[in-house]
N, C-alpha and C positions, 0 to 999 in steps of 0.2 A: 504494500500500500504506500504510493505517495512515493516510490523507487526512485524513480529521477530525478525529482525534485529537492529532494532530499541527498542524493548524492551531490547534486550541484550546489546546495547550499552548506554543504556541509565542507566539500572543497574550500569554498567561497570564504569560510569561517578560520578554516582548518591554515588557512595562508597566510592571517596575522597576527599564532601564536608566536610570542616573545617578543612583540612589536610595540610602539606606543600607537595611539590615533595619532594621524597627521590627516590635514587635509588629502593628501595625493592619496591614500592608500584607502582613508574612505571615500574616496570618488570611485576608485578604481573598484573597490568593493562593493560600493552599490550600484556601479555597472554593470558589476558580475550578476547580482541579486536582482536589477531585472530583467536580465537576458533569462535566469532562469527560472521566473514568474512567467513570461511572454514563453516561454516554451513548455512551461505545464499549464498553457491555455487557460492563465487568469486573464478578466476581463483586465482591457486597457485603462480605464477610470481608474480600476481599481490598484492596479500596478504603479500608478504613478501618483496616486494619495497613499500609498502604503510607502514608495521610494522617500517619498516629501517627511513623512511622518520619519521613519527613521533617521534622517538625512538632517532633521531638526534634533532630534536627541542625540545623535554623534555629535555634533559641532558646541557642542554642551560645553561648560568649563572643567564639568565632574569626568566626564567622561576622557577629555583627552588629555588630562590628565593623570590618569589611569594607567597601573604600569604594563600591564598587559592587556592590549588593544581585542585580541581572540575574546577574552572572558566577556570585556565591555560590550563588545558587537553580537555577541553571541545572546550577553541579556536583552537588548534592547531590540531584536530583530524578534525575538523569542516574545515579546511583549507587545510587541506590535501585532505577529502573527496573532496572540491571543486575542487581544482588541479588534481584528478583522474579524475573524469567525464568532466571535459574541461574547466575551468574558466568561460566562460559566456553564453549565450543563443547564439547559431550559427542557424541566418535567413539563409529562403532560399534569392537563387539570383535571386531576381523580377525585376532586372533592365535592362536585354538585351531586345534586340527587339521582342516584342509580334509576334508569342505567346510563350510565354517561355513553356521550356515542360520539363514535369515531368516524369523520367519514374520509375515504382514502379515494385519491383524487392520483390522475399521471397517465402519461400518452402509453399506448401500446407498446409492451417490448422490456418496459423499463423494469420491472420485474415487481408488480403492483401488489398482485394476488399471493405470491411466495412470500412479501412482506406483511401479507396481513396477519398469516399463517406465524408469522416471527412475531410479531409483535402480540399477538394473543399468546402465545407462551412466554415473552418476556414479560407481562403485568399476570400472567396467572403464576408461574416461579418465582418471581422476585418480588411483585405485588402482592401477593397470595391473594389475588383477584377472580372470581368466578364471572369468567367470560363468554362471549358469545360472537358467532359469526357469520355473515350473509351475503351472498354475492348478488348485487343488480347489476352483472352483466348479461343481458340479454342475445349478445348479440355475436361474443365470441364461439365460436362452435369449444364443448366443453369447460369454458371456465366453470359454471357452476361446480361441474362435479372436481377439475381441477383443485378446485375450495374445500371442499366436501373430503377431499382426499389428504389433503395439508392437514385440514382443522384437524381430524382424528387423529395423526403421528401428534399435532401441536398440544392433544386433549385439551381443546375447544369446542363447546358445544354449538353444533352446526345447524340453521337455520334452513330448512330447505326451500327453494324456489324451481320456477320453470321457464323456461324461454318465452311459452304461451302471456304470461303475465307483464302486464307493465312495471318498469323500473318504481314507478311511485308507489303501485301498489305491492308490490314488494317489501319497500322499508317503512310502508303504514305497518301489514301485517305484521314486520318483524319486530317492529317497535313496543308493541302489543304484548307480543310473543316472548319479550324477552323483561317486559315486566311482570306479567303472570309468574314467569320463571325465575324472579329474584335475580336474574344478571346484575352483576357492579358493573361489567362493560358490554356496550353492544357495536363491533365493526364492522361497518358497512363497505364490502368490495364494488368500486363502480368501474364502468366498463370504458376503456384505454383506446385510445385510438391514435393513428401513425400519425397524424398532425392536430396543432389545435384548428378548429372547425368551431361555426355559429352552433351548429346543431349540439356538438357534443354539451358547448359550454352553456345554453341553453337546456339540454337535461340535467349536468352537474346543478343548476339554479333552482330547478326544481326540486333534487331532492334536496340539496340544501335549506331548502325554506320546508318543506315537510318535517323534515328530524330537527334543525336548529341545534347544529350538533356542537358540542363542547369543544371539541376541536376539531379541523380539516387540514387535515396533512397531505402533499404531494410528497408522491415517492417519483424520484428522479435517478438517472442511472448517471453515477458517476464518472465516465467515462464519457461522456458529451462535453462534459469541460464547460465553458461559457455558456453554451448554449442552454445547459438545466439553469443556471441563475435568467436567461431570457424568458425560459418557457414556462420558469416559476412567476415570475410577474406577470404573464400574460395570464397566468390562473388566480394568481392573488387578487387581480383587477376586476376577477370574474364570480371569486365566492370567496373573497376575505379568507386569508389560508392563516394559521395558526401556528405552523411549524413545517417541516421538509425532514424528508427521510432521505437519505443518498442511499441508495441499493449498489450492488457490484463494486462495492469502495476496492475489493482485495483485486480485482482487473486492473485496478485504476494507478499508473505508475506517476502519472503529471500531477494530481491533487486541484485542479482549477476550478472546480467544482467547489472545491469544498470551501473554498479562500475568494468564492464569488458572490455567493448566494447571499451571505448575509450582509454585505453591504450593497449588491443592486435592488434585493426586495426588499430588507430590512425584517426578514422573519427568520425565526433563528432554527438548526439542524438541531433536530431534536434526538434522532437518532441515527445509525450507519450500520450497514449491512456489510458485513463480513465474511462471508463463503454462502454456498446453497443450502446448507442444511438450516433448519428451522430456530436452533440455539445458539444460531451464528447475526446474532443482532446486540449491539452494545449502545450507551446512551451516548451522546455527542459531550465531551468534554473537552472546550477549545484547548485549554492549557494541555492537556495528556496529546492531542491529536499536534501541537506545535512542538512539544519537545521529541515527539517520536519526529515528526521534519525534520529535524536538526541535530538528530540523531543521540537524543540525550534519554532514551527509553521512557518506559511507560510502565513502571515497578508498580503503580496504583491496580492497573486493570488486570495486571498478571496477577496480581494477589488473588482478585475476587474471580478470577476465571476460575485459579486454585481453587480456593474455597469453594466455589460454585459446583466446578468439574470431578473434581479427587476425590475418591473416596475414602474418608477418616477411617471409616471403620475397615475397611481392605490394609491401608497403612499400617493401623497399629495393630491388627492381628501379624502382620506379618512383621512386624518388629517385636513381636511377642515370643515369634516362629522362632526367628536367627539368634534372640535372647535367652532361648532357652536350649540354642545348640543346636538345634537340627538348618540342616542346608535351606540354601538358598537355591531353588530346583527351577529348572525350564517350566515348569507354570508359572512361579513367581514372578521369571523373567518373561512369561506372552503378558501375566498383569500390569506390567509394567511400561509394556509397549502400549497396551492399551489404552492407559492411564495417560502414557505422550502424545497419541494420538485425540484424546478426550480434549487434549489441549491446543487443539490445532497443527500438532510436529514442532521440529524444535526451528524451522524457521520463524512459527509465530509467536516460538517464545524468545529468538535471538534480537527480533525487531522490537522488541518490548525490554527489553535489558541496555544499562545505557551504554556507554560506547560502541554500539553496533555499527553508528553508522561509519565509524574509523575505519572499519574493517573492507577493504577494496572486494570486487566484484568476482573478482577469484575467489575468494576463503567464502566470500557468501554461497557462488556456485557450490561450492563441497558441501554445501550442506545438502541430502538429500531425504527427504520423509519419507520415500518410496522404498528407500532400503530398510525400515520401520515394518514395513507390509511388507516386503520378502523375508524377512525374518519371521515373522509372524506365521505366515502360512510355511514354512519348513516346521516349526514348532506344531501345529495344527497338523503335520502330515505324519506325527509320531504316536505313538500310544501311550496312552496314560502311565504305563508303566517307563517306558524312555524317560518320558518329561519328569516325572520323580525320581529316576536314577538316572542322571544323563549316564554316569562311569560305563553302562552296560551297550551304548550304543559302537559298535567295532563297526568294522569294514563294510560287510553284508546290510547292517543296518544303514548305515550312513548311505548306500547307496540305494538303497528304496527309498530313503525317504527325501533323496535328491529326486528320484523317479517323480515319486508323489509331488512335489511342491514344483516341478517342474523349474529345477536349480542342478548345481552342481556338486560334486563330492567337495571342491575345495568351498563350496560355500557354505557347508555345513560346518566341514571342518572352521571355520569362520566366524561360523555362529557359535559351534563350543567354545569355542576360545573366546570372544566377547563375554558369553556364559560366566567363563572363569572369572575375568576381571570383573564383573560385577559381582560375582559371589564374595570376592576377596571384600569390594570397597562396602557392600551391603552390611557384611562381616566388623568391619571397622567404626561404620558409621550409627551401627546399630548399640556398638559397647559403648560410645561415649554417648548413646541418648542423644542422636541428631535430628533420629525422624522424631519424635517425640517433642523436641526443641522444634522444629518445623512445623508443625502440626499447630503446636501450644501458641506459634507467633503468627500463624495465620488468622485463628481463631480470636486471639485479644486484638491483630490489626480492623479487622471484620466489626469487631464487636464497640471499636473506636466509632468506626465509618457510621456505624448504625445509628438512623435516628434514634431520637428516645419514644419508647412508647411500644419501640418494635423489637424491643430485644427479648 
């Protein structure tokens, strides 16, 4: 997410450690900084009130002053980024009278309906919100059951409709339906089209004025760059929008999408969509989403991903395991793969760790999640009894079950051998009390972050 953008500013930054500010070098510098806004397709307004804005805090008295020019540049670009995108994470408004209703507005393609499906499991997990959901798309062949299909992996209760029915009388009905049913939330999926159109924006108004809904969010596909902060005011102007969801953010290597929106429409990203799976949706926190630009990580989100994703009770059973002597077995080790992959692989945990973005484009290449999943399935191709005693797997064995996983003998041989070294460091980390230590500081950071009221 935000890859090149972030490589060039991080170059950009990375070029005046041990330097003072001088005029020439922050000219030179914020030359750099907008050649590489103007290439991750930030609007141009907005590129050269963001240059101006920095360009006034350099020239500062405090600033060039300053013995190392990197630190100075590095905070003030970092603060400026957060000022563009909106100062802090803007929640939705969960506190009017249930059912509060959502209406989700966005052109064809953008990935509208896969985000409704996300977002009714991020307020039913994290809200502990009993929600509900409704497509008035009439018109796509299958979105209804598209919906219908989401909500139940999302466990949201699904509203049903039919193509035969009108859009309005659809979210009359569901509206109904979902206060009979004690719903906290009711999201209404509308129907997406390749451009904006009189007509579409004309039924968006209509169901707007039906529901009167608490909030109307466009979900927009990050990877259009400029164009979503356009095609979001043209919707703003049409049903007063609330907030903006950027979908596809993890495609997205320029980030202009995200460093536009909020100062062409002045409504703020509420939320960002993170991979295709339904649990892959996080709230918009400018300041996390500009240190991760500038490659100074994002330890806040990997916490709660933690805490959200890992399971406690899998951890400390198996720190119980190696604590009272018995090995650390090829099951342990597919749990553990699993547990990385729960978390996205360890690219989505490197980009979130701070000096990441020091790291050049080769050492990031090596990183590979896919060799996670060929690990896993050689593990999957053995028997219960191997994965409890790897020692028993010899020659014969090692070669079926290279058969099986459709891999190599030396990649097994490969796999044992990582096996090893994590038995060993499992082994080590388990006598001084680390995982236990890990666990305990997840849980008190978690239990900081937490309102009061919800603990």
């Amino acid at each position: 997410m935000f890859e090149s953008l972030s490589d060039r500013l991080t170059r950009t930054v990375r070029g005046l450690a041990g330097k003072r500010l001088t005029d020439t070098n922050i000219q030179d510098a914020l030359r750099d900084v907008r050649r590489s806004l103007l290439e991750a397709d930030v609007a141009l307004d907005v590129v050269s009130s963001f240059i101006a804005s920095v360009r006034q805090r350099a020239i500062g008295a405090e600033v060039t002053s300053s013995l190392n020019a990197h630190d100075a540049f590095v905070k003030i670009v970092h603060r400026e980024l957060v000022e563009l995108m909106g100062v802090a994470n803007d929640t939705l408004d969960l506190a009017a009278a249930p059912p509060v209703v959502v209406l989700m507005a966005g052109l064809q393609g953008s990935g509208k309906t896969t985000t409704v499906a996300k977002l009714a499991r991020f307020l039913r997990e994290r809200e502990r919100k009993k929600v509900a959901v409704v497509s008035a798309d009439v018109y796509r062949p299958a979105a209804i059951e598209q919906l219908h299909l989401l909500a139940d992996e999302a466990q949201a209760r699904f509203i049903s409709s039919t193509p035969s029915e009108s859009p309005v009388d659809i979210v009359d009905r569901a509206l109904i339906d979902a206060r009979t049913q004690f719903d906290d939330v009711l999201i209404v999926d509308t129907a997406g089209r390749l451009s904006i159109d009189e007509e579409m924006m004309t039924e968006l108004a209509l169901l707007h004025g039906a529901l009167s809904p608490v909030e109307t969010l466009f979900v927009v596909d990050a990877m259009t760059g400029q164009d979503a902060a356009l095609t979001s005011k043209a919707f703003d102007e049409a049903i007063a929008l609330t907030g903006v969801i950027l979908s596809k953010a993890d495609g997205d290597a320029r980030g202009g999408a995200a460093l536009s929106i909020r100062a062409v429409t002045g409504k703020p990203i509420k939320f960002i969509g993170t991979g295709e799976k339904t649990d892959e949706l996080e709230a918009f926190h400018p300041d996390r989403v500009a240190s991760r630009i500038l490659g100074m990580g994002d330890v806040l989100t990997l916490i709660e991903e933690v805490e959200r994703k890992v399971d406690k009770k899998k951890t400390s059973r198996l720190a119980r395991k190696i604590k009272r002597g018995r090995k650390f077995d090829l099951e342990d080790f597919r749990e553990q793969l699993s547990q990385m992959a729960q978390l996205g692989g360890v690219s989505n945990m490197l980009e979130k760790l701070p000096g990441a973005g020091t790291l050049n484009s080769t050492a990031r290449g090596q990183v590979d999640d896919d060799e996670f999943t060929r690990l896993a399935v050689m593990i999957d191709s053995m028997t219960v009894h191997e994965r409890r005693f790897p020692d028993v797997i010899n020659g014969s064995r090692k070669r079926r079950i290279a058969l099986g996983s459709g891999s190599q003998v030396q990649d097994v041989n490969r796999l044992l051998k990582q096996h090893k070294q994590m038995q060993k460091m499992m082994k080590k980390v388990t006598r001084r009390g680390g995982m236990e230590k890990m666990m305990r500081g997840i849980e008190q950071t978690q239990s900081a972050q937490r309102p009061k009221g919800r603990r």
